[in-house]
C-alpha distance (Angstrom), angle and dihedral (degrees) to the residues before:
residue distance angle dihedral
X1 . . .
X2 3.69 . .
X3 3.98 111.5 .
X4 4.24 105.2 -105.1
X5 3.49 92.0 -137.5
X6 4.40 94.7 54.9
X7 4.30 84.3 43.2
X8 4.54 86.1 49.1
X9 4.06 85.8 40.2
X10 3.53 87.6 50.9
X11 4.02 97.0 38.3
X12 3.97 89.1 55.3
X13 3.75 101.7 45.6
X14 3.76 89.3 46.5
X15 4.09 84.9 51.7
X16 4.21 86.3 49.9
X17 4.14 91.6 47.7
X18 3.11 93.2 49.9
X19 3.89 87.6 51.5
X20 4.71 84.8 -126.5
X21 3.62 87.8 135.1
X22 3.60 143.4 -14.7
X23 3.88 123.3 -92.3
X24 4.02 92.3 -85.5
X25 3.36 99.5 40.3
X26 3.98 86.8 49.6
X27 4.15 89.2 46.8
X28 3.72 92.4 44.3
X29 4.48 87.4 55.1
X30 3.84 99.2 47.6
X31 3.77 87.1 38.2
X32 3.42 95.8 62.9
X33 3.74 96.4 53.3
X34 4.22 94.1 54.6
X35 3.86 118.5 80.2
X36 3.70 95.4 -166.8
X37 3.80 113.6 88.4
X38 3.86 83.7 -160.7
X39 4.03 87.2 55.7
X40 4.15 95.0 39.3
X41 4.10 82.5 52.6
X42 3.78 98.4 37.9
X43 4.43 85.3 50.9
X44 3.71 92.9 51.5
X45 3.95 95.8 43.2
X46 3.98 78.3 55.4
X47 3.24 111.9 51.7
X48 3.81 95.9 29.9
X49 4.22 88.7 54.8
X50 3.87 85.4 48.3
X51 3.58 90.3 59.7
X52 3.85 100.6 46.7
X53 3.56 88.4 47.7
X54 4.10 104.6 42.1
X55 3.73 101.8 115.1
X56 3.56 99.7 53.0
X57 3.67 95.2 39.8
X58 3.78 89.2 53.0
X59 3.36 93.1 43.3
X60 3.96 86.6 58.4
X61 4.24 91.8 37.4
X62 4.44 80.0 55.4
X63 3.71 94.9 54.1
X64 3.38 101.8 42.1
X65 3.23 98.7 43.2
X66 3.67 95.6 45.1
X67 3.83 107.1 -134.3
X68 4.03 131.1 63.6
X69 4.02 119.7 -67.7
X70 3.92 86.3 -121.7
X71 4.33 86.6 61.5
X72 4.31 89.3 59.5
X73 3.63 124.4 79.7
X74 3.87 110.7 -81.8
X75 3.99 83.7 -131.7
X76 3.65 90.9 44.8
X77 3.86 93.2 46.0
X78 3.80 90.0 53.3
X79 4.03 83.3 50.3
X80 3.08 95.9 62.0
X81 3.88 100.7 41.2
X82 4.08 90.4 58.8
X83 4.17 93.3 47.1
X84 4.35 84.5 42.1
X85 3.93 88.1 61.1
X86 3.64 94.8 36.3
X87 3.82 92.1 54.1
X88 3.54 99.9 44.6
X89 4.07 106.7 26.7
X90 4.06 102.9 34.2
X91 3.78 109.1 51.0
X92 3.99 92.6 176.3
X93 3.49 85.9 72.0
X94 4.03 108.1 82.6
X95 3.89 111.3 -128.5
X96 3.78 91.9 -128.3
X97 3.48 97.1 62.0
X98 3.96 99.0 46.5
X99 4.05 83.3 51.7
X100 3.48 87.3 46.1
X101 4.22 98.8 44.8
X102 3.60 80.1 39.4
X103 3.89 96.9 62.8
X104 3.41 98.2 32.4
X105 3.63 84.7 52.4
X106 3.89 98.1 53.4
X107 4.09 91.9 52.7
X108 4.27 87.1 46.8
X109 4.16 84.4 58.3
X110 4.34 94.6 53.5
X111 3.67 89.2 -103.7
X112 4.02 99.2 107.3
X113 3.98 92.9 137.5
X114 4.01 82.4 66.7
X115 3.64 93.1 58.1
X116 3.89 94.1 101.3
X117 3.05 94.9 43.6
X118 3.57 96.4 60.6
X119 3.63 91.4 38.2
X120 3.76 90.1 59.5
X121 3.59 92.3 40.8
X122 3.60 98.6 56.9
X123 3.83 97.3 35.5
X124 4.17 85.3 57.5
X125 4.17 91.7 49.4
X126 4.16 87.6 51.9
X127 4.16 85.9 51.8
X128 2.86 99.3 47.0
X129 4.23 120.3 26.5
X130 3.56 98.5 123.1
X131 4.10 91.9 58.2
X132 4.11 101.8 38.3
X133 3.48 114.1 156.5
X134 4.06 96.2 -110.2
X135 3.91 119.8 137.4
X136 3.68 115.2 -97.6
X137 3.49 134.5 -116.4
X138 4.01 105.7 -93.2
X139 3.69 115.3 -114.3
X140 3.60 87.7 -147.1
X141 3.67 106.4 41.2
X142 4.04 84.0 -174.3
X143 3.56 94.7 63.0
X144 3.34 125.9 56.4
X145 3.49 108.5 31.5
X146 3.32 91.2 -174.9
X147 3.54 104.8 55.2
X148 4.06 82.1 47.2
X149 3.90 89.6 59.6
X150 4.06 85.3 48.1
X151 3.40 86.2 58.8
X152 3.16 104.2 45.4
X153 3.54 104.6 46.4
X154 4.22 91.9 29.4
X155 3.59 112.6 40.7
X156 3.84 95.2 26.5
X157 3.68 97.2 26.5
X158 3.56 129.4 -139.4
X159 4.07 130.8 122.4
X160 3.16 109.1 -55.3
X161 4.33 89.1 -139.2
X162 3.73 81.6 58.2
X163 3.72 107.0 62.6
X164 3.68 89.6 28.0
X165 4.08 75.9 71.5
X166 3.66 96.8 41.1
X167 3.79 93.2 45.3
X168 3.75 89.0 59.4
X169 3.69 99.4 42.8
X170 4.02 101.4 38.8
X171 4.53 105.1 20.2
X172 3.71 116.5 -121.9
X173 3.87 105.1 -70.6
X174 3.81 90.8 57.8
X175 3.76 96.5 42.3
X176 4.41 87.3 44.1
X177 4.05 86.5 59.8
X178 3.69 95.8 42.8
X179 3.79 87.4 50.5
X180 4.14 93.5 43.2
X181 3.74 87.7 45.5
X182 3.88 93.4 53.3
X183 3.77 89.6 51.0
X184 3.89 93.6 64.2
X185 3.74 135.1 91.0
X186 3.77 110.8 -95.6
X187 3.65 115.0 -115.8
X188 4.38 105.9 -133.0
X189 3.80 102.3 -117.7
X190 4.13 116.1 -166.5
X191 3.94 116.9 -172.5
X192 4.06 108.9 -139.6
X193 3.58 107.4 -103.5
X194 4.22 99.9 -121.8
X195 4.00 91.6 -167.7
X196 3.44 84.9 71.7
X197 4.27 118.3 15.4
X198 3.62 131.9 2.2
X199 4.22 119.0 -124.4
X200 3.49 98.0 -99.0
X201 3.53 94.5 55.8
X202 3.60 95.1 39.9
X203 3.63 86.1 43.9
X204 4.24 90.7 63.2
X205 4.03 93.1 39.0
X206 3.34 83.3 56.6
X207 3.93 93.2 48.8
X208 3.79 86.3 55.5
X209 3.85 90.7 67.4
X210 3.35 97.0 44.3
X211 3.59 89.8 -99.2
X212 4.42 108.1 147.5
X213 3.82 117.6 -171.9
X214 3.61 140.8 157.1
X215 3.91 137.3 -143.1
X216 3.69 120.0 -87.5
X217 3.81 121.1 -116.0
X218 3.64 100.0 -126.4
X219 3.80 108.2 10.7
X220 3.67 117.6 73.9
X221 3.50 97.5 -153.4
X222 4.00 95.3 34.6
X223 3.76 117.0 110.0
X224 3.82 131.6 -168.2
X225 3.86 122.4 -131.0
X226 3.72 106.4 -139.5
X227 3.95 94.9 150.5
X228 3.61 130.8 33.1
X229 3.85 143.2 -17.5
X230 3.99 113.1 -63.8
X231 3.87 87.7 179.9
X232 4.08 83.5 55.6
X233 3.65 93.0 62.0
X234 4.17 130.5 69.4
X235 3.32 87.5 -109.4
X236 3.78 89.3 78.9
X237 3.90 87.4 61.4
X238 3.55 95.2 46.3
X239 4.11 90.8 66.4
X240 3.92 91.4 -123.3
X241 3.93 96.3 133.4
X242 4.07 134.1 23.4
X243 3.64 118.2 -143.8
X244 3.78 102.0 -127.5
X245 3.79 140.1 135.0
X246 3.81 124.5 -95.3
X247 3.81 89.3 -125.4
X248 3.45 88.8 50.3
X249 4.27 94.9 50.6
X250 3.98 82.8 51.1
X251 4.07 87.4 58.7
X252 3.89 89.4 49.7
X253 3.29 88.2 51.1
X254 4.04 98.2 56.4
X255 4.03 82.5 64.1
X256 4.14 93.8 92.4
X257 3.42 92.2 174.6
X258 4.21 118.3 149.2
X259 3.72 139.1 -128.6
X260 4.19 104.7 -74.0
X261 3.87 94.9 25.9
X262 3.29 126.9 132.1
X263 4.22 120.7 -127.0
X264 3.39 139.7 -172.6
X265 3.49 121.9 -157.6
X266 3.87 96.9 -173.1
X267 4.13 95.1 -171.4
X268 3.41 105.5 28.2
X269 3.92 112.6 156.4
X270 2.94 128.3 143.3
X271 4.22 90.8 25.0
X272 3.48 110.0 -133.3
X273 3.75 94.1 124.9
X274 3.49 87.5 36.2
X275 3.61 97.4 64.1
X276 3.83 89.4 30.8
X277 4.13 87.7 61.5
X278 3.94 87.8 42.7
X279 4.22 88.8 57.0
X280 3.76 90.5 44.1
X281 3.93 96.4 54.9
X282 3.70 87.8 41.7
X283 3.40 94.3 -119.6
X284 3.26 101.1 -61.8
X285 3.67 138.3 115.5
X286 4.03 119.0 24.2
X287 3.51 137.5 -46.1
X288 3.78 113.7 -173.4
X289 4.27 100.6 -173.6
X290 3.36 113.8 -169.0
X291 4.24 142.0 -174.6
X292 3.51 140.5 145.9
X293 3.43 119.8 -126.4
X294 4.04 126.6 70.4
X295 4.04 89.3 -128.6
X296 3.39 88.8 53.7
X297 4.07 99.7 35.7
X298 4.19 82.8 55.3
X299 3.91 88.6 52.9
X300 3.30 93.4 55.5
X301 3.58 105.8 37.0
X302 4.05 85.3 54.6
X303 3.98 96.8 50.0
X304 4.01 88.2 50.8
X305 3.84 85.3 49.2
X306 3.04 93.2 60.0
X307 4.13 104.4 35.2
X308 3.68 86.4 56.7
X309 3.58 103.3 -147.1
X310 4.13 112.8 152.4
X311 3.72 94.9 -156.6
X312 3.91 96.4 82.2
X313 3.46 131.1 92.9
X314 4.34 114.5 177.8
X315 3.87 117.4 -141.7
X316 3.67 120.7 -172.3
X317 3.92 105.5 -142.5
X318 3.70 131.3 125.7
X319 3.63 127.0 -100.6
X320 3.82 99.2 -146.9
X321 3.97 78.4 67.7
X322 2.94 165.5 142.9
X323 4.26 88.2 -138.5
X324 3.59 110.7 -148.8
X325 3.62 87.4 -129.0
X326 3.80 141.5 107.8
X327 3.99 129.8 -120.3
X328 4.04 89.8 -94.6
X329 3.93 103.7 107.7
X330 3.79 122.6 113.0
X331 3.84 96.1 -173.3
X332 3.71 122.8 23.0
X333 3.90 113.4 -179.1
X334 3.86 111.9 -152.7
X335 3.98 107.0 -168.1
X336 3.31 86.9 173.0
X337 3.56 130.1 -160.6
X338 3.96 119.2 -94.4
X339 4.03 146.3 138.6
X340 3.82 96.6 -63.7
X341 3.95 86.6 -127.9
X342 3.47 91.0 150.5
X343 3.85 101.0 52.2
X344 3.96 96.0 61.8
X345 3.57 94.9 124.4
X346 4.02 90.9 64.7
X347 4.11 96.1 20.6
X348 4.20 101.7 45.1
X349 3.89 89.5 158.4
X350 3.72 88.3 71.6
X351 3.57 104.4 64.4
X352 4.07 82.0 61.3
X353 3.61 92.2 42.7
X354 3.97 99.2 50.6
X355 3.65 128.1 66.6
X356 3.92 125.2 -172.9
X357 4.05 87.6 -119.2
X358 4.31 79.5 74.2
X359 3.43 107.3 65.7
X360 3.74 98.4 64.4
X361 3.75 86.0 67.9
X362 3.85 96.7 36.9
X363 4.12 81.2 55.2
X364 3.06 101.5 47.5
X365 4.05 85.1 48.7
X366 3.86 94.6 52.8
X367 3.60 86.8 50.0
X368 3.70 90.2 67.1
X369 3.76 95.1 38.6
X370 4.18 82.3 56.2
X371 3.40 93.8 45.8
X372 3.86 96.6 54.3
X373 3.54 97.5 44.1
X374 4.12 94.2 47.3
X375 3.76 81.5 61.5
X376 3.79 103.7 59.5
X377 3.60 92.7 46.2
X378 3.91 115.7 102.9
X379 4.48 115.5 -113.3
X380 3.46 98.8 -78.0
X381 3.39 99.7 18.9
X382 4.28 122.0 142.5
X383 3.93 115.0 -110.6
X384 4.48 111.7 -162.1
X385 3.72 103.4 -160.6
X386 3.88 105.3 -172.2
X387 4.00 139.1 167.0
X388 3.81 134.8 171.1
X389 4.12 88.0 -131.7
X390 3.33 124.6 125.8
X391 4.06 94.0 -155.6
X392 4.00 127.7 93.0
X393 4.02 89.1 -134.4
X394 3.76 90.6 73.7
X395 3.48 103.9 40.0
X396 4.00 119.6 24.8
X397 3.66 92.9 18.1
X398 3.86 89.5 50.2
X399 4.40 91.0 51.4
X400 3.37 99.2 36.4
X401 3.97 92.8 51.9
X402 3.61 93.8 48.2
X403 4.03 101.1 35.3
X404 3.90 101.3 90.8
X405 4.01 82.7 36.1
X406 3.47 107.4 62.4
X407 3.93 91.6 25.8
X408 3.57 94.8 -116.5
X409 4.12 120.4 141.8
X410 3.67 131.0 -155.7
X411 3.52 109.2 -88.5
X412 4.37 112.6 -125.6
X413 4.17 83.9 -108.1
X414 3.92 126.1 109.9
X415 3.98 111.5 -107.3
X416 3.77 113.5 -112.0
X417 3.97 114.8 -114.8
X418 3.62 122.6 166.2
X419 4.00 124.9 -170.8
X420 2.95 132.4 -173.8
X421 3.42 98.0 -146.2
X422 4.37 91.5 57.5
X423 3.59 96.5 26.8
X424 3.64 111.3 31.7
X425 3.66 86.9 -126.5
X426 3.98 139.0 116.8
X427 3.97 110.1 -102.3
X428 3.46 127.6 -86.1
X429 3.58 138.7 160.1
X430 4.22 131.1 -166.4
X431 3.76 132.1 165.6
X432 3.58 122.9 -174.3
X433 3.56 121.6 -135.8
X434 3.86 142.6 -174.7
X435 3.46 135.3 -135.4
X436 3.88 110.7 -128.8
């Protein structure tokens, strides 16, 4: 019998190929059909490892095999991609059974003639993992650019368009720890929920259930999972935490707005800065949160549920505009919508899914969102224009094209930029801006 969670591993990276969902809309599916928390955490470690890993693994799956990844089976391709991380990144899973779940696997999906292949395959990557035929790290990162870029977007596996970018704007050490840091499991970070608990008392109710974490490094209300599963607990029904990124807590956090003010957070699914603004202002004032899309609306609705505060009130209306609202705001929070280049660590699928002939578009669409929002806020009023890219396009670009515009000014505050390669977090930009 093939293992459930290497068949739901499979299922969801097939779903993300074939660009049918996205990686968490393909976890949550294949989830949902495995009982076993073991199994439902085993498939996600699977399929999410796959994806970080995908170059150099087909790079490996090419030369063994002896023709082009594009000439196998899409099925069998994925196949192999799923056994290639289990062989060489789980080592309490014994070799004979991937090869075995593997084969078994490849005759279950009508493609039986591939069998041997596979088999052979597979058998050749367990021989022979400590000498695969991946490009080296250069000895003289200033030389060879090439055989930097090989590296970069081989061995450690990301676009190659991409780090040719970062290589240019940060120099190879920089641009090595971004790409290392991408490549490794994402610690779940929760930010204590101040409307109702403060961190050191959610800190011991956490303790109770088993639940070890540690402080943040930038975030004061950020903690670190290192042991156990908060969401496991009651305390995730209780609204004590949020389950949010630090980088993300440090956008919140650009939001200065006062007890009595009135906010717009003008794409606010799935809440966390919602809620985060709501704690800050004490509850008090407004909080108009707005989105677009009933997924998204439900998200949001349920995270403010369970947050508690009283001060929001959730719109649906569409950022690109025109916002049904009047020139009365003195914060508006634009999280705008971009490529997610900076989340890779959590997000892997999207370095596959983006190219760099998107981001003119997804400019040119933040531009509008910026645009919109600058106009319902009152004279004088504070603007936070944030992404989680990693690229110029969407965030400097994007203010300095629409500053003389929309008659909005730098604000006398230090931009927000995260990296992982200084901070140790995902990246994420915001400048604050006032309305003249």
């Amino acid at each position: 019998m093939i293992s459930p969670a290497r068949v739901a591993a499979y299922d969801a990276l097939r779903a993300v190929s074939r660009s049918a969902a996205d990686l968490p809309h393909a976890l949550a599916r294949v989830r949902a059909h495995l009982s076993d928390e073991r199994d439902r955490a085993l498939a996600g470690e699977v399929v999410t490892g796959t994806l970080r890993w995908q170059a150099a693994f087909d790079h490996v799956i090419a030369d063994f095999a002896r023709r082009p990844t594009a000439k196998l089976d899409p099925e069998v391709l994925d196949i192999l991609r799923t056994s290639l991380f289990q062989l060489l990144h789980l080592d309490r899973v014994p070799a004979s059974a991937v090869v075995s779940d593997a084969v078994n696997l490849t005759r279950k999906v009508g493609k039986s003639s591939a069998a041997p292949l596979v088999n052979a395959l597979l058998r050749r990557v367990s021989r022979e993992r400590q000498r695969l035929p991946l490009p080296p790290r250069p000895e003289d990162p200033s030389g060879d650019r090439k055989a930097v870029l090989d590296y970069f977007s081989i061995t450690l596996s990301h676009p190659r368009w991409l780090v040719e970018r970062w290589l240019d704007r940060y120099g190879f050490e920089a641009t090595e720890r971004w790409l290392m840091f991408n490549n490794l499991p994402a610690r779940l970070t929760i930010r204590a929920n101040r409307l109702k608990t403060t961190v050191e008392q959610l800190v011991i109710a956490l303790e109770k259930h088993d639940v070890r974490v540690e402080r943040g490094r930038y975030g004061p209300d950020a903690l670190i999972v290192v042991q156990g599963n908060p969401l496991a607990t009651p305390l995730a029904d209780e609204g004590l935490f949020v389950v949010q990124d630090e980088a993300s807590q440090l956008v919140a956090q650009m939001v200065k707005a006062m007890p009595g003010d009135r906010v717009l957070d003008a794409c606010a699914s799935p809440g966390g800065k919602t809620t985060a603004i709501a704690a800050a202002m004490n509850d008090r004032g407004l909080i108009v949160a707005s989105d677009i899309r009933d997924k998204r609306l439900d998200l949001l609705a349920r995270t403010v549920q369970l947050a508690g505060p009283s001060s929001v009130r959730i719109v649906r209306a569409d950022a690109a505009g025109p916002l049904p609202f009047a020139e009365r705001f003195d914060w508006v929070l634009l999280d705008a919508p971009c490529s997610g280049l900076g989340t890779l660590r959590r997000d892997p699928d999207i370095k596959w899914r983006r190219t760099e002939a998107d981001l003119p578009a997804l400019a040119a669409s933040q531009q509008r969102m910026l645009r919109e929002t600058a106009r319902v806020l009152r004279p004088g009023g504070h603007l936070v224009y944030s992404t989680c890219s990693s690229e110029p396009d969407e965030n400097e670009d994007v203010v300095h094209a629409l500053v003389e515009e929309a008659a909005l000014e730098p604000a006398d505050v230090p931009v927000l930029r995260t990296y992982p390669f200084s901070h140790g977090l995902e990246a994420f930009f915001a400048a604050v801006l006032i309305k003249a």
